[in-house]
KEKOL-702402 format. One record per residue: x, y, z of N, C-alpha, C in turn; residue in one letter. Coordinates in nm, 3 decimals, padded with zeros to 5 digits. Layout:
! KEKOL-702402
X/Y/Z/X/Y/Z/X/Y/Z/A
...
! end
This chain:
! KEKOL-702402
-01.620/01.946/-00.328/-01.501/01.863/-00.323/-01.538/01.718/-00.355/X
-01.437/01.680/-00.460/-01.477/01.483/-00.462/-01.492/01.403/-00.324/X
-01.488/01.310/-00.337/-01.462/01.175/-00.256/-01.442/01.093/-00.310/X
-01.320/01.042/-00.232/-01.298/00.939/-00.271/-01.359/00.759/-00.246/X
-01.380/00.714/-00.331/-01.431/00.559/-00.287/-01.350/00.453/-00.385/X
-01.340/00.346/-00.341/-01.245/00.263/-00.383/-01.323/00.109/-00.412/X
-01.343/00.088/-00.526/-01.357/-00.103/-00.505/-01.205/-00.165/-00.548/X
-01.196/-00.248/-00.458/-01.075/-00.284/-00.457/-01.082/-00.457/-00.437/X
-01.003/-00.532/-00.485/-00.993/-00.679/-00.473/-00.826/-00.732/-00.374/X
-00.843/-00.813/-00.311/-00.735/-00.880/-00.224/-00.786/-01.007/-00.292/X
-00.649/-01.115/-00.257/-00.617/-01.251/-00.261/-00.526/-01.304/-00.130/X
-00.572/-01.394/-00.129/-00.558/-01.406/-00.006/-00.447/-01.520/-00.040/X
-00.349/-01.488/00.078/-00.234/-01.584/00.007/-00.237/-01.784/00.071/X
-00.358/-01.768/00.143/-00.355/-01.905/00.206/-00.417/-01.991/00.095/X
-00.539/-01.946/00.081/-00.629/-02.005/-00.034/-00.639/-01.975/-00.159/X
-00.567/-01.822/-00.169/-00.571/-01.809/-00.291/-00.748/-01.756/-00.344/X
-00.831/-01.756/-00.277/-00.946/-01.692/-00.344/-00.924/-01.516/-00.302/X
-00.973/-01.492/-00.377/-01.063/-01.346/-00.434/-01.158/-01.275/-00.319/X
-01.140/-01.148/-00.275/-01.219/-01.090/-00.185/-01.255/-00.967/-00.300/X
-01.382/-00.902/-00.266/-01.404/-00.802/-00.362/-01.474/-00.677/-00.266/X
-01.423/-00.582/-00.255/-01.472/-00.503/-00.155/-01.456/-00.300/-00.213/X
-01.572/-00.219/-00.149/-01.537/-00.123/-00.128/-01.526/-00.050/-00.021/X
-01.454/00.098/-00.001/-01.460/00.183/00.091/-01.376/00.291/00.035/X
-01.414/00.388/00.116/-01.352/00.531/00.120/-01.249/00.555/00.149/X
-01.174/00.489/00.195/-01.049/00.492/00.265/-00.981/00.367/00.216/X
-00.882/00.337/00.133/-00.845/00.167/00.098/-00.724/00.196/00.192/X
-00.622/00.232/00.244/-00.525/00.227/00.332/-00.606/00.164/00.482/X
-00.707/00.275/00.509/-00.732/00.173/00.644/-00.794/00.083/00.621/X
-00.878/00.050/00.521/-00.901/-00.102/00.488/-00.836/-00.203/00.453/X
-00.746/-00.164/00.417/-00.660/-00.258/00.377/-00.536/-00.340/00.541/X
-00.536/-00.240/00.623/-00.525/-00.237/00.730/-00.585/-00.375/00.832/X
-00.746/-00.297/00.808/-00.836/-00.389/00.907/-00.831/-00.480/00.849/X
-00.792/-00.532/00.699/-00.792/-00.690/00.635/-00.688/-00.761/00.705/X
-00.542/-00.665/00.725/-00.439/-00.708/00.780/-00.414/-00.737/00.966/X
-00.514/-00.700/01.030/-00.568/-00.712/01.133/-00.641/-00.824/01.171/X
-00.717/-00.844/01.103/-00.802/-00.967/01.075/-00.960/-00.892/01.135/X
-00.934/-00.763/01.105/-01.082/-00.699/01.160/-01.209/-00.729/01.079/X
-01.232/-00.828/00.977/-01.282/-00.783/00.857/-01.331/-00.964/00.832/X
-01.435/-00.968/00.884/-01.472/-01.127/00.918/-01.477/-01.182/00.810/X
-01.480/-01.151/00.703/-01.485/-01.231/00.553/-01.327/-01.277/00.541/X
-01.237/-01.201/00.571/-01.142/-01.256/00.517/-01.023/-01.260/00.617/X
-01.084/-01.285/00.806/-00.987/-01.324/00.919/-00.890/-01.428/00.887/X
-00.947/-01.517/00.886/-00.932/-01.660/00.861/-00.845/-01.719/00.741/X
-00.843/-01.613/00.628/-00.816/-01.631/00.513/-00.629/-01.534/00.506/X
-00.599/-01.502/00.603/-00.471/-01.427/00.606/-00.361/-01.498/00.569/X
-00.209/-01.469/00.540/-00.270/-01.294/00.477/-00.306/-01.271/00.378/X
-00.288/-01.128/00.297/-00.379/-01.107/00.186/-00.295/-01.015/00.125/X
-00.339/-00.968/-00.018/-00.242/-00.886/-00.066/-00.352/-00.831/-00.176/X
-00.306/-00.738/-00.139/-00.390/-00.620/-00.299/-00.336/-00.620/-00.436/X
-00.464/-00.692/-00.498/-00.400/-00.703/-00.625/-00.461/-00.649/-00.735/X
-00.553/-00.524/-00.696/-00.633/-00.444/-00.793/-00.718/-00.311/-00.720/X
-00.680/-00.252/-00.786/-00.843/-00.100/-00.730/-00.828/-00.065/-00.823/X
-01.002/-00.005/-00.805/-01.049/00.132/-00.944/-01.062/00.225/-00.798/X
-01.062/00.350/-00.869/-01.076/00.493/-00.797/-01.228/00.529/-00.878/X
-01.300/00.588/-00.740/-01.448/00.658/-00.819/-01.439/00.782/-00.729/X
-01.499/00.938/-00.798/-01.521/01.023/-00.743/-01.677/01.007/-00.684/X
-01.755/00.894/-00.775/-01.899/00.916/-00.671/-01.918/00.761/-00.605/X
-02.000/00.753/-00.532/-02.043/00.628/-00.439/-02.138/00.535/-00.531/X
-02.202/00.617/-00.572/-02.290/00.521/-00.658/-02.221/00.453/-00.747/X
-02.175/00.506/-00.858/-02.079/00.457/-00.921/-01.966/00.311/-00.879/X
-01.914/00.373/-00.779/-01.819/00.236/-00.688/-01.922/00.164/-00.624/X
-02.032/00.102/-00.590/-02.098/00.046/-00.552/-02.181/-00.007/-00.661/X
-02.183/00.071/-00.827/-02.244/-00.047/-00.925/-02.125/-00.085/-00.979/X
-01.974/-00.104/-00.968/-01.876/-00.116/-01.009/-01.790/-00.263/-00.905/X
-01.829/-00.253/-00.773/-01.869/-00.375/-00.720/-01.963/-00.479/-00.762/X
-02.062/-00.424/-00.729/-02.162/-00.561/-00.798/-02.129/-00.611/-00.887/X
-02.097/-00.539/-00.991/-02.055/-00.608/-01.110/-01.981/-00.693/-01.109/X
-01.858/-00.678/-01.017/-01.719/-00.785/-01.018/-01.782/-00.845/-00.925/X
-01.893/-00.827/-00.889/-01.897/-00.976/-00.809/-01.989/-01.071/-00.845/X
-02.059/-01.018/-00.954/-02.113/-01.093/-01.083/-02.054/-01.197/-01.161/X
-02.104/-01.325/-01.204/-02.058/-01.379/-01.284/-01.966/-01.330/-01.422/X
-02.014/-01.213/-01.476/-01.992/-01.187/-01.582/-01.810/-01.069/-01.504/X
-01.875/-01.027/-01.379/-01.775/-00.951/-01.341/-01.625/-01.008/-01.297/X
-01.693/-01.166/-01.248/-01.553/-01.264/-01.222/-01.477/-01.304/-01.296/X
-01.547/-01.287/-01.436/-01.491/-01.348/-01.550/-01.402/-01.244/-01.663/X
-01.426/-01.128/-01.622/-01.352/-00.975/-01.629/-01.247/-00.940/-01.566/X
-01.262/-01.021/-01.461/-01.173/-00.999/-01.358/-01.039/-01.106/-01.394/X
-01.099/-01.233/-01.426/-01.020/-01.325/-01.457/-00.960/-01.267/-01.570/X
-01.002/-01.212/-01.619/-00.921/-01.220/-01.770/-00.827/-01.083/-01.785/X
-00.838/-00.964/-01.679/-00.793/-00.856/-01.640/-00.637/-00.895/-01.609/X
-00.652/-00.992/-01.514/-00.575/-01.015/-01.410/-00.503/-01.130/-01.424/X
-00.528/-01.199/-01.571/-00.453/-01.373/-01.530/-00.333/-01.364/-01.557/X
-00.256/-01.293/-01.538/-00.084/-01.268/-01.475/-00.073/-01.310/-01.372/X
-00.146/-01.206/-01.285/-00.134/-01.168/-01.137/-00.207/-01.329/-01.086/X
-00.309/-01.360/-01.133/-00.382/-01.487/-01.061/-00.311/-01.638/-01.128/X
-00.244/-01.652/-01.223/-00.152/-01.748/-01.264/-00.021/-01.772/-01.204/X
00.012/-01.641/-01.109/00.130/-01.671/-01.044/00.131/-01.787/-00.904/X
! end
């Protein structure tokens, strides 16, 4: 059977920066962001999902993170997304 894993990005609507995160579950993560369980981005509430990829393997979603959190990956990201981040 697959699994599911998720890298997924929030913005945070106070500051407006970029969180870049994975897990197996994006509903309850997305949750504990909204909780403020999730010490990177307590402080930074609230937040709103404004991107996921879906991976059937872990490895995969974990070199698919790094990447966006790479220079070259922020700049992918920027250019993916400058709708959503121009608003």
């Amino acid at each position: 059977m697959d699994e599911k894993h998720y890298v997924y990005v929030v913005r945070s609507k106070k500051d407006n920066r970029l969180y870049i995160g994975k897990t197996d579950n994006l509903k309850r993560r997305l949750q504990q962001h909204a909780r403020g369980e999730v010490i990177a981005t307590r402080h930074r509430r609230p937040i709103k999902l404004i991107h996921y990829e879906y991976f059937i393997n872990k490895e995969d979603a974990s070199a698919r993170e790094k990447y966006l959190k790479s220079g070259y990956g922020h700049r992918q990201l920027n250019e993916i997304l400058k709708q959503t981040l121009g608003e």
